[in-house]
PyMOL CGO cylinders between C-alpha atoms (Angstrom):
from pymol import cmd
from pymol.cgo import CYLINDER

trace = [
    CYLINDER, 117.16, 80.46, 128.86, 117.48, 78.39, 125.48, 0.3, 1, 1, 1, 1, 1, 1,
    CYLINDER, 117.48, 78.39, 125.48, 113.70, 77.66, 125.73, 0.3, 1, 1, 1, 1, 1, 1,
    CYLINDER, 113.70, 77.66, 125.73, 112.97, 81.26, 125.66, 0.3, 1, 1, 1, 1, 1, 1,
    CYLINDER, 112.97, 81.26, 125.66, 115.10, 81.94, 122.61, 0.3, 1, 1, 1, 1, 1, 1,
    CYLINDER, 115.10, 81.94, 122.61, 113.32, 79.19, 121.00, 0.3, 1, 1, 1, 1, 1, 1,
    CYLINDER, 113.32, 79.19, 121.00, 109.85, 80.85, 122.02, 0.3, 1, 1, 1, 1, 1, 1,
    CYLINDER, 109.85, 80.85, 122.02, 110.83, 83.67, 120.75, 0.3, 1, 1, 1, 1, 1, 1,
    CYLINDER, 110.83, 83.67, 120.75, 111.82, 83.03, 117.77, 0.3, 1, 1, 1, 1, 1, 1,
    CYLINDER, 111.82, 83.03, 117.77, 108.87, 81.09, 117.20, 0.3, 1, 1, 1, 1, 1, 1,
    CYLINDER, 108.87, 81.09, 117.20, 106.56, 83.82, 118.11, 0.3, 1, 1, 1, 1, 1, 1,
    CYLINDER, 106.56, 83.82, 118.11, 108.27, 86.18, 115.42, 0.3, 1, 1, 1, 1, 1, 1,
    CYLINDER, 108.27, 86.18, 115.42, 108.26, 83.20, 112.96, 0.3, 1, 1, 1, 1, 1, 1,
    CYLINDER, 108.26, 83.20, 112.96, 104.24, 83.52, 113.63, 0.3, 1, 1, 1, 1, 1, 1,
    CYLINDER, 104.24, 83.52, 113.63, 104.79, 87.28, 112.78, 0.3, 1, 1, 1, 1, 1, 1,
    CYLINDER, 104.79, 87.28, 112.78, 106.79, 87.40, 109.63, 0.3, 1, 1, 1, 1, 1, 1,
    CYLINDER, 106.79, 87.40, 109.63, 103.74, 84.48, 108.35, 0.3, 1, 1, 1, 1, 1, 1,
    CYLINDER, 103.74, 84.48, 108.35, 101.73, 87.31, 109.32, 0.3, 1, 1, 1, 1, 1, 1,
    CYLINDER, 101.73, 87.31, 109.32, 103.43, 89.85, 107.29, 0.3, 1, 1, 1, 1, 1, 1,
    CYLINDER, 103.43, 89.85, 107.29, 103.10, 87.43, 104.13, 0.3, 1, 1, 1, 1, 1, 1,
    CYLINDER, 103.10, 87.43, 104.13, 99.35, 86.51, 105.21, 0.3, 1, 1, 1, 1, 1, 1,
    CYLINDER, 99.35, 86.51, 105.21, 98.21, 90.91, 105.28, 0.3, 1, 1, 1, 1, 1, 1,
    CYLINDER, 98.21, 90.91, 105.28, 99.89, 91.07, 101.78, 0.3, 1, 1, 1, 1, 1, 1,
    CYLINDER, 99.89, 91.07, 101.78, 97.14, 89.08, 100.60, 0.3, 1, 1, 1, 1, 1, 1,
    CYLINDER, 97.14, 89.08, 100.60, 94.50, 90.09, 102.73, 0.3, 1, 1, 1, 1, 1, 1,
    CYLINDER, 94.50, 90.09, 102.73, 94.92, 93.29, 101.93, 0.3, 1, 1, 1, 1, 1, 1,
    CYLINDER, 94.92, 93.29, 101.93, 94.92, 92.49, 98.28, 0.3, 1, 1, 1, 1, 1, 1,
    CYLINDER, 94.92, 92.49, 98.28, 91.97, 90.08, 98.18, 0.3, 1, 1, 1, 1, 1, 1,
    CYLINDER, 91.97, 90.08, 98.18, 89.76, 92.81, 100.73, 0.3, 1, 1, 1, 1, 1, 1,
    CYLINDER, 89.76, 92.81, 100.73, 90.44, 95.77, 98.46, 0.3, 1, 1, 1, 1, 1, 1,
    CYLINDER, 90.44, 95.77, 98.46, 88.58, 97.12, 95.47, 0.3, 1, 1, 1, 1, 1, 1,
    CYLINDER, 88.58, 97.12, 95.47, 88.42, 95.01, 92.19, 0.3, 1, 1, 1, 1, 1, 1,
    CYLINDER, 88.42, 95.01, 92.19, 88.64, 91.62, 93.44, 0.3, 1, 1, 1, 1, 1, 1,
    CYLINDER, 88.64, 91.62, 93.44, 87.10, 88.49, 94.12, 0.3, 1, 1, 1, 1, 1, 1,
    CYLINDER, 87.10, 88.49, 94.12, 88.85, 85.98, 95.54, 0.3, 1, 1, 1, 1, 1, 1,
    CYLINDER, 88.85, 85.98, 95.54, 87.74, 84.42, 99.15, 0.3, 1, 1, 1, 1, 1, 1,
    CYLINDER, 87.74, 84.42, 99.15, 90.34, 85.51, 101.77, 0.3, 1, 1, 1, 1, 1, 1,
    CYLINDER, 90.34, 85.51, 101.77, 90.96, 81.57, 102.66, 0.3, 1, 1, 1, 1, 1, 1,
    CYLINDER, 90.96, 81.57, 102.66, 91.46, 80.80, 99.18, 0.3, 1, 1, 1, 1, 1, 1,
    CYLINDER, 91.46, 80.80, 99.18, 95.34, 79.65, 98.83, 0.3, 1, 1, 1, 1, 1, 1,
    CYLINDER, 95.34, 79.65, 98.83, 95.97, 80.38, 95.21, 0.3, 1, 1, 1, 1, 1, 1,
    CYLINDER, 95.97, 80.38, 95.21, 98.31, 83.54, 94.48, 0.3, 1, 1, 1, 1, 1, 1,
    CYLINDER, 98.31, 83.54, 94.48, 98.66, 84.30, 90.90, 0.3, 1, 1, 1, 1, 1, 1,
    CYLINDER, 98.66, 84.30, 90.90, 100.78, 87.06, 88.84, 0.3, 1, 1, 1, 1, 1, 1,
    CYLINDER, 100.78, 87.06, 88.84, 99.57, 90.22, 88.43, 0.3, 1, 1, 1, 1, 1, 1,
    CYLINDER, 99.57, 90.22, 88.43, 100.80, 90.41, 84.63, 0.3, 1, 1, 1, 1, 1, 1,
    CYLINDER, 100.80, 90.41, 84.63, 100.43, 86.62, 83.32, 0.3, 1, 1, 1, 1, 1, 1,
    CYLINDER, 100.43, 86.62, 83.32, 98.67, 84.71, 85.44, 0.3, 1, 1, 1, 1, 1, 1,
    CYLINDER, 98.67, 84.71, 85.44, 100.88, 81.93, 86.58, 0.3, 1, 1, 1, 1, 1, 1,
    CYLINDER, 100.88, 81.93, 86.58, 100.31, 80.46, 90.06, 0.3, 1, 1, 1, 1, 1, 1,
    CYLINDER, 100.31, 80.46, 90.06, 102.83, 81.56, 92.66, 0.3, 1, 1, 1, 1, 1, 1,
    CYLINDER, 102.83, 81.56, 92.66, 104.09, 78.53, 94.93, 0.3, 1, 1, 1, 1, 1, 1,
    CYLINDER, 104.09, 78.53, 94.93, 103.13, 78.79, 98.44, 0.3, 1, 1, 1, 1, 1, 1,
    CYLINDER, 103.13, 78.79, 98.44, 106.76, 79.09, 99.35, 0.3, 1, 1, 1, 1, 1, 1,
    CYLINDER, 106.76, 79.09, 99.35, 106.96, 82.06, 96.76, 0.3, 1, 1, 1, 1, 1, 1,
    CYLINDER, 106.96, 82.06, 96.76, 103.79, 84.22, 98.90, 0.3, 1, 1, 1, 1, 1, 1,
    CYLINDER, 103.79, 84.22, 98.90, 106.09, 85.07, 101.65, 0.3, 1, 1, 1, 1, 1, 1,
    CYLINDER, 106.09, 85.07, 101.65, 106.72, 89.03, 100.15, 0.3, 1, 1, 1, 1, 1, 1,
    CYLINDER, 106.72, 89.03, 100.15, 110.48, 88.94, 101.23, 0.3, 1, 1, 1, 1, 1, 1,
    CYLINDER, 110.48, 88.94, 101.23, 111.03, 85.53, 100.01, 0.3, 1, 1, 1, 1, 1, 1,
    CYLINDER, 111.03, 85.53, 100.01, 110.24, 86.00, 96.84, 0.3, 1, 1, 1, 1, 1, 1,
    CYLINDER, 110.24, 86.00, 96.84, 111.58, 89.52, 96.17, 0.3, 1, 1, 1, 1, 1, 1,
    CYLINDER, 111.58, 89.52, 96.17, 115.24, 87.78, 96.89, 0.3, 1, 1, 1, 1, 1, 1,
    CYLINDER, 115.24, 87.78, 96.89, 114.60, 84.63, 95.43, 0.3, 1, 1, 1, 1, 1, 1,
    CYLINDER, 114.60, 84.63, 95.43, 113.14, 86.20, 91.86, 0.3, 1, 1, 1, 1, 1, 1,
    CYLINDER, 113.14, 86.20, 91.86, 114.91, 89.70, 92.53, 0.3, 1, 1, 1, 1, 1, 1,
    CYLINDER, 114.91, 89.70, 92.53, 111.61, 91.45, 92.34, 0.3, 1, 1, 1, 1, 1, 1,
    CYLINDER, 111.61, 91.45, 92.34, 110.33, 89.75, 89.23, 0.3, 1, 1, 1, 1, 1, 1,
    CYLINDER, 110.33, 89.75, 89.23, 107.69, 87.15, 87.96, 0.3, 1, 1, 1, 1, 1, 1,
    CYLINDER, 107.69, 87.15, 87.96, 109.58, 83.66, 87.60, 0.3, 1, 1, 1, 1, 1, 1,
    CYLINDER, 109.58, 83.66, 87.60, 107.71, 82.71, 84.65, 0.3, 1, 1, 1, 1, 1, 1,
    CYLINDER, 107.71, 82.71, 84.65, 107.49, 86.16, 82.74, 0.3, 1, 1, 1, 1, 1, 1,
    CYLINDER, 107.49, 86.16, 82.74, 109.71, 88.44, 84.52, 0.3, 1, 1, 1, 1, 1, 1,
    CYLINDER, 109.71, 88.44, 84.52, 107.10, 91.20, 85.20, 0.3, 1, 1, 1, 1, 1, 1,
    CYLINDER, 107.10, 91.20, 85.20, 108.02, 93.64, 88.37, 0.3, 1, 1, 1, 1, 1, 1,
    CYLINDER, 108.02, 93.64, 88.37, 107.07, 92.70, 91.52, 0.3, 1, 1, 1, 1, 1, 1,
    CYLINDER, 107.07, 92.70, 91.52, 105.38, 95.85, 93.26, 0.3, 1, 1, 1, 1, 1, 1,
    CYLINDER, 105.38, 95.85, 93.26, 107.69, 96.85, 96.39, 0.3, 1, 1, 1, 1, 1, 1,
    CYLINDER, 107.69, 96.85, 96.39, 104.70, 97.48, 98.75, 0.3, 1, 1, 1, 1, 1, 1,
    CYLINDER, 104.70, 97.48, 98.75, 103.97, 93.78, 99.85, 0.3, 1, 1, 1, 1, 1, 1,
    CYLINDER, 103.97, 93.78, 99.85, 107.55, 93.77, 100.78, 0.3, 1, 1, 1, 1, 1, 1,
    CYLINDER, 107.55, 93.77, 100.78, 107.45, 96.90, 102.88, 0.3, 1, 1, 1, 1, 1, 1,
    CYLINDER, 107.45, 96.90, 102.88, 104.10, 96.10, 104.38, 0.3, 1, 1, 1, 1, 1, 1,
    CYLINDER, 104.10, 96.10, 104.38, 105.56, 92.49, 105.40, 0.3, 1, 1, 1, 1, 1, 1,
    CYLINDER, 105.56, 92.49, 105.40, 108.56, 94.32, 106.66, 0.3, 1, 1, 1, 1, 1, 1,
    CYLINDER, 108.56, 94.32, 106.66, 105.95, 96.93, 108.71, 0.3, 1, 1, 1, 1, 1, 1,
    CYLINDER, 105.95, 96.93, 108.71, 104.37, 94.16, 110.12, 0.3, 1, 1, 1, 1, 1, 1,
    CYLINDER, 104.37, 94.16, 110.12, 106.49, 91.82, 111.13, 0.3, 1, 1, 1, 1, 1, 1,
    CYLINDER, 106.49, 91.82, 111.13, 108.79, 94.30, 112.81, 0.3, 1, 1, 1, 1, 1, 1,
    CYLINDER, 108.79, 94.30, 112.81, 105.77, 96.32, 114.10, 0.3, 1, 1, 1, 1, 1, 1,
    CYLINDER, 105.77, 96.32, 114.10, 104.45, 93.07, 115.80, 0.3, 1, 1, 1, 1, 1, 1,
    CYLINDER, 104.45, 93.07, 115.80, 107.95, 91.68, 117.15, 0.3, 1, 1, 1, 1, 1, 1,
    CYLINDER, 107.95, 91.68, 117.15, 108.41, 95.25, 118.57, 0.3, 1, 1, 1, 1, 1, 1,
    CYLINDER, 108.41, 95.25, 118.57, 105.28, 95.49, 120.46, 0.3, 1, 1, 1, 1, 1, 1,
    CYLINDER, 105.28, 95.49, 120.46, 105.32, 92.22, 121.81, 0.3, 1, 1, 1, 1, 1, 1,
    CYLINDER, 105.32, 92.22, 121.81, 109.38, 92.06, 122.63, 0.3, 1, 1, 1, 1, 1, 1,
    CYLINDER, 109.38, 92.06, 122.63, 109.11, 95.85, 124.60, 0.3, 1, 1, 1, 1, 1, 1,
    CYLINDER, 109.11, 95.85, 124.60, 105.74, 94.66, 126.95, 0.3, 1, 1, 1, 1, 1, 1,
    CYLINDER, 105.74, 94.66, 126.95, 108.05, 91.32, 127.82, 0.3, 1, 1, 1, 1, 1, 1,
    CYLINDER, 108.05, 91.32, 127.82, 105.67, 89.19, 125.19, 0.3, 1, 1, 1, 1, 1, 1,
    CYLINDER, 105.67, 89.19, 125.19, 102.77, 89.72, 128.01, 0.3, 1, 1, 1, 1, 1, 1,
    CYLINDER, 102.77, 89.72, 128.01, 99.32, 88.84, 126.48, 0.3, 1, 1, 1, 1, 1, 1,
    CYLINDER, 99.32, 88.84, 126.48, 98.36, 92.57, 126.63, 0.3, 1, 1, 1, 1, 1, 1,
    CYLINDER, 98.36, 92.57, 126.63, 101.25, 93.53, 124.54, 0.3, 1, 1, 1, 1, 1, 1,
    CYLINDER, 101.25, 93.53, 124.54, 100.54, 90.22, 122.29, 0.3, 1, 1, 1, 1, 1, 1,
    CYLINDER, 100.54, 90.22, 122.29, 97.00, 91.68, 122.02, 0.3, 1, 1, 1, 1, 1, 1,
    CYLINDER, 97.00, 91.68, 122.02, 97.97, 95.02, 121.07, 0.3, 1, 1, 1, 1, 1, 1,
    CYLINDER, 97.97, 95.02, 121.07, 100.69, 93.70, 117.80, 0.3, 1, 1, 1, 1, 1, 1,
    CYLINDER, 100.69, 93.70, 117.80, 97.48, 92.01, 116.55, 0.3, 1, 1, 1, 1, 1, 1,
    CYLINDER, 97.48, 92.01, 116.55, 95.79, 95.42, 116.75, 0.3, 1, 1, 1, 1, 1, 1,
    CYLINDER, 95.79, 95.42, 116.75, 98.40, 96.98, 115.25, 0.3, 1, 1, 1, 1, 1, 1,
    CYLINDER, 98.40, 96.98, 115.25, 98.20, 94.32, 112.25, 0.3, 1, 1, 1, 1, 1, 1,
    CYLINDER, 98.20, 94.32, 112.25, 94.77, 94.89, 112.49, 0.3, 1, 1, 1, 1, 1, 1,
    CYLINDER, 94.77, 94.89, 112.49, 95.24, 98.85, 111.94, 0.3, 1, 1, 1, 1, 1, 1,
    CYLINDER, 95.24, 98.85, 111.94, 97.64, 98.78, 109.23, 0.3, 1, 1, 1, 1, 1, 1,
    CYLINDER, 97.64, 98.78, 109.23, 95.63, 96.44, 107.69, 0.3, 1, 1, 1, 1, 1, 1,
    CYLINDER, 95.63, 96.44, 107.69, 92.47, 98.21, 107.91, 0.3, 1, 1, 1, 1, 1, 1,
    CYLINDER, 92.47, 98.21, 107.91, 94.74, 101.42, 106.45, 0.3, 1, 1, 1, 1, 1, 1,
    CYLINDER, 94.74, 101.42, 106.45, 95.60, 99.75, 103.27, 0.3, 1, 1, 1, 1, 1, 1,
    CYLINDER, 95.60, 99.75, 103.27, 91.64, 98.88, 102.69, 0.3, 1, 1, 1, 1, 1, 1,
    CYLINDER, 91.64, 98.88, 102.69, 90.86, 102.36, 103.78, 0.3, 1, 1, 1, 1, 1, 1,
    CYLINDER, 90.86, 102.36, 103.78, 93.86, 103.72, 101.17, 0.3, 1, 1, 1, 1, 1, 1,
    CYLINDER, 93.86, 103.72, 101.17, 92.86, 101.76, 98.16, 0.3, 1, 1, 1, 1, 1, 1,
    CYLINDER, 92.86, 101.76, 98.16, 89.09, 101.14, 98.42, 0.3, 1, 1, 1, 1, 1, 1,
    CYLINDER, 89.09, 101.14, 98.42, 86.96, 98.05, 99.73, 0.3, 1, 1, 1, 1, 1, 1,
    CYLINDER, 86.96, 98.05, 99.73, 85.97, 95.23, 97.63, 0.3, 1, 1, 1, 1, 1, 1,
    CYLINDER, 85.97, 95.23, 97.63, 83.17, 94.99, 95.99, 0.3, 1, 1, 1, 1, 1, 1,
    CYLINDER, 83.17, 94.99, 95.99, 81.96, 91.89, 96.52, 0.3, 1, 1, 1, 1, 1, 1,
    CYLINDER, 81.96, 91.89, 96.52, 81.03, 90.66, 99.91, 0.3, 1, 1, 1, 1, 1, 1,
    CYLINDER, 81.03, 90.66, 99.91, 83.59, 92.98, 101.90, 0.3, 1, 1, 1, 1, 1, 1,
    CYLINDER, 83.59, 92.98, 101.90, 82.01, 91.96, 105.31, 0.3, 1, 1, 1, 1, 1, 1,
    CYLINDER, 82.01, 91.96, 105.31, 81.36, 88.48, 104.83, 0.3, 1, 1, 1, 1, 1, 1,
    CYLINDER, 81.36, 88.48, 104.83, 85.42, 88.08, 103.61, 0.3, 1, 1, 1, 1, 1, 1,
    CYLINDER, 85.42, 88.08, 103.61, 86.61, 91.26, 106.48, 0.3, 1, 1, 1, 1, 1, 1,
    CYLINDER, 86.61, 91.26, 106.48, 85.41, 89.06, 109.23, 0.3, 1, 1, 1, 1, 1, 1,
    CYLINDER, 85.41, 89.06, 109.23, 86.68, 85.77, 107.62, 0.3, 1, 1, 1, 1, 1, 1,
    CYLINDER, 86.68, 85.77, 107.62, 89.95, 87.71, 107.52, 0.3, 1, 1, 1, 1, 1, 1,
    CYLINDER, 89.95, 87.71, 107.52, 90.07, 88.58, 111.30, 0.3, 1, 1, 1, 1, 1, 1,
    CYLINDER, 90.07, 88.58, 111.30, 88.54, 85.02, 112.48, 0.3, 1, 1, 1, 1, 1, 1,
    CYLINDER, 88.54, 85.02, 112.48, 91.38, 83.55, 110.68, 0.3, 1, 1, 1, 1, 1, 1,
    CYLINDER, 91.38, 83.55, 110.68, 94.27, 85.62, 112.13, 0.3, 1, 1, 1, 1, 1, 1,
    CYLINDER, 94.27, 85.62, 112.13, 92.23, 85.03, 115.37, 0.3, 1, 1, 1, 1, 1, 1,
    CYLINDER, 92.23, 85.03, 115.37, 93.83, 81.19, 115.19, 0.3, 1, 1, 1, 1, 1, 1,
    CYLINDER, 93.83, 81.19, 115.19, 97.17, 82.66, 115.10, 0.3, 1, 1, 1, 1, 1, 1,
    CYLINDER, 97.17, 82.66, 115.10, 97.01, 85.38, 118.09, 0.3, 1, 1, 1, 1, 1, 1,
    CYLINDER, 97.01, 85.38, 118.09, 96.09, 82.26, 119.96, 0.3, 1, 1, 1, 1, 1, 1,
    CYLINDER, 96.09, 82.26, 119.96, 99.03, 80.16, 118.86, 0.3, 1, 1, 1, 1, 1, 1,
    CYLINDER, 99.03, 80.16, 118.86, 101.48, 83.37, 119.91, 0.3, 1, 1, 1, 1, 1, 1,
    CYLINDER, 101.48, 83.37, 119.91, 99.82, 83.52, 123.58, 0.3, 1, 1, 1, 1, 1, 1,
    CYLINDER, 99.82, 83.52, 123.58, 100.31, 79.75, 123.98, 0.3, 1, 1, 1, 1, 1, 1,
    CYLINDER, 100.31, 79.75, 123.98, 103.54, 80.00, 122.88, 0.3, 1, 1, 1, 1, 1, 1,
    CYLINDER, 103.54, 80.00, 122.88, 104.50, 82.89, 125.07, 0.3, 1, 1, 1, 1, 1, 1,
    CYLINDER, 104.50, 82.89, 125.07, 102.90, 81.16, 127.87, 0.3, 1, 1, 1, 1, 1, 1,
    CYLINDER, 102.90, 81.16, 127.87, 106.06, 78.88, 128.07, 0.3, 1, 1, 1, 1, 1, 1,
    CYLINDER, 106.06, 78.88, 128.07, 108.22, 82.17, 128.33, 0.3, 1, 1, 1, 1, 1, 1,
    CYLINDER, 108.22, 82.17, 128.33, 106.46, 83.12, 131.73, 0.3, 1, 1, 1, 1, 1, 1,
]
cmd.load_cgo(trace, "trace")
């Protein structure tokens, strides 16, 4: 029993990583920008400043800098940290109700994949090679959906 708690919580460790990871997909996939979706670097909106990787996590940060930037203190939008929220509970929800089953992991990576695809729809596609960066974007959560069905492999 232990070793399925610790699968568990593993597989919604993936999830809440993938809550962080739509923020900026989302961001870096919608209209008026140009960064690659593999590229690392997060900067604030208002100065500039590169955000620490520990600092891209949505829900992190919003405690840890109470919904300001730590080097000029310029708000934090709120709706990263409801979409990581979405997500990660979204995903835990789906897999957790079809007994983490690789059908139900399947279909919390096409719900990520919808709400994602919502956001793009709601504030307008990049640009700048949307297709060539959309399908960079769903080859790289790819890696993760298979890390969550080898994971809940051990649960079975």
């Amino acid at each position: 029993m232990e070793k399925h708690i610790f699968v568990i919580i593993a597989i919604c460790t993936v999830y809440f990583i993938l809550g962080g990871l739509a923020t900026t997909n989302i961001l870096r996939l919608t209209a008026g920008n140009k960064l690659p979706v593999r590229s690392s670097k997060c900067f604030c909106d208002y100065c500039g400043t590169k955000i620490t990787p520990f600092l891209q996590l949505p829900v992190i940060s919003y405690i840890i800098c109470k919904g300001k930037c730590r080097n000029c203190g310029g708000k934090i939008p709120v709706y990263p940290l409801l979409l990581e929220i979405a997500i990660f509970i979204g995903m835990s929800l789906i897999s957790f109700i079809s007994d983490f089953s690789a059908l139900g992991i399947f279909f919390s990576f096409l719900y990520y994949e919808t709400v994602r695809l919502g956001f793009i729809i709601i504030k307008g596609k990049r640009e700048y090679n949307f297709c060539r960066e959309y399908i960079i974007a769903v080859l790289s959560m790819f890696k993760y959906l298979i890390s969550v069905e080898f994971f809940a492999f051990f649960i079975k």
